[in-house]
C-alpha positions in Angstrom: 25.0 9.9 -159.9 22.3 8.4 -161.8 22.3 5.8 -164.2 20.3 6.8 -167.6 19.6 3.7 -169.6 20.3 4.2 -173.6 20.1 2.2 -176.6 22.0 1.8 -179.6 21.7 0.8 -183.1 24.3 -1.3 -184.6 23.2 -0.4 -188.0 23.5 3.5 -187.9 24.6 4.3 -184.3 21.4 6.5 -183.4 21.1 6.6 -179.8 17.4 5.8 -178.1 15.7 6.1 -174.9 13.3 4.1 -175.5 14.0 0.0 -176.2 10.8 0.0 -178.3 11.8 2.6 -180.1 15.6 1.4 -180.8 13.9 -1.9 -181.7 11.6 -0.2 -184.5 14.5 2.0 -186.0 16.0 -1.2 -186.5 13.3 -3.5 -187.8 12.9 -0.6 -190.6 16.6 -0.1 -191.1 16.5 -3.9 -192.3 13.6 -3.5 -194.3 15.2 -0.6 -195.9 17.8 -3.0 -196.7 16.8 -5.6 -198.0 14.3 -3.4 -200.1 17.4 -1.8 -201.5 19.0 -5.1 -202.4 15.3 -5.8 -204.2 15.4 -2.9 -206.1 19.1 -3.1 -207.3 18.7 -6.6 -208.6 15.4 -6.1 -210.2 16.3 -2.8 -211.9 19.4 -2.5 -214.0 21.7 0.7 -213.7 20.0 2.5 -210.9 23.0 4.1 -208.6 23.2 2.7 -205.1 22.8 6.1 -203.8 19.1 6.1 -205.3 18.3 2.5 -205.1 18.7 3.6 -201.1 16.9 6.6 -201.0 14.0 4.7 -202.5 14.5 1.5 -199.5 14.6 4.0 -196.9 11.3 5.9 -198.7 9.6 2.9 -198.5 11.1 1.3 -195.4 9.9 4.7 -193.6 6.5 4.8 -194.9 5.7 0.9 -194.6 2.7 1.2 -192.5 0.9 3.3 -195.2 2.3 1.6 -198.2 0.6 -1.8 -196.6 -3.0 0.3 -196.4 -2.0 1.3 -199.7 -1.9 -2.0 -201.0 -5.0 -2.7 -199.3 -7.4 -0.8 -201.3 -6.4 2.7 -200.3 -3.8 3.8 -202.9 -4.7 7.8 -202.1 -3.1 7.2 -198.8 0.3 7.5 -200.6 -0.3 10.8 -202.1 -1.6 12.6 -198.6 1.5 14.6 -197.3 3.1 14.3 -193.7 5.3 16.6 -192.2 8.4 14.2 -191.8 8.1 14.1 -195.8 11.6 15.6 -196.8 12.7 13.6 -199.3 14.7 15.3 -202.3 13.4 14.6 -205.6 16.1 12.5 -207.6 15.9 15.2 -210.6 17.5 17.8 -207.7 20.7 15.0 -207.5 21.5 15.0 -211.1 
């Protein structure tokens, strides 16, 4: 029988064959958050359900945001094909 080495996060339980890979799913599950904490101290009355959606938008597209922030604020608007968030107005 062989022996098939497997990580897990503690955050979400997602399973990974890869340690790096584990390891990066977590490092942006704690951005996501502690961006969500940001964003529900800073802006009154959002829901929790959005104020995560947004920390895991931004969590999940840190890498661009940063070149964004950089001097390259049309990266932001370029599509990718993981893009599949729901607009909030389809929530409502």
């Amino acid at each position: 029988m062989a022996v098939v080495a497997v990580w897990k996060c503690d955050r979400d339980g997602k399973m990974f064959d890869d340690k790096k890979a584990a390891e990066a799913h977590d490092k942006m599950l704690e951005l996501a958050a502690n961006i969500t904490e940001l964003i529900e101290t800073s802006v009154k009355g959002i829901s929790e359900e959005h104020s995560e959606a947004i920390g895991m938008l931004l969590a999940g597209k840190s890498d661009v945001l940063a070149r964004a922030c950089k001097g390259k604020p049309e990266l932001l608007l370029e599509e990718t094909p993981e893009d599949s968030v729901t607009p909030l107005a389809a929530n409502q």
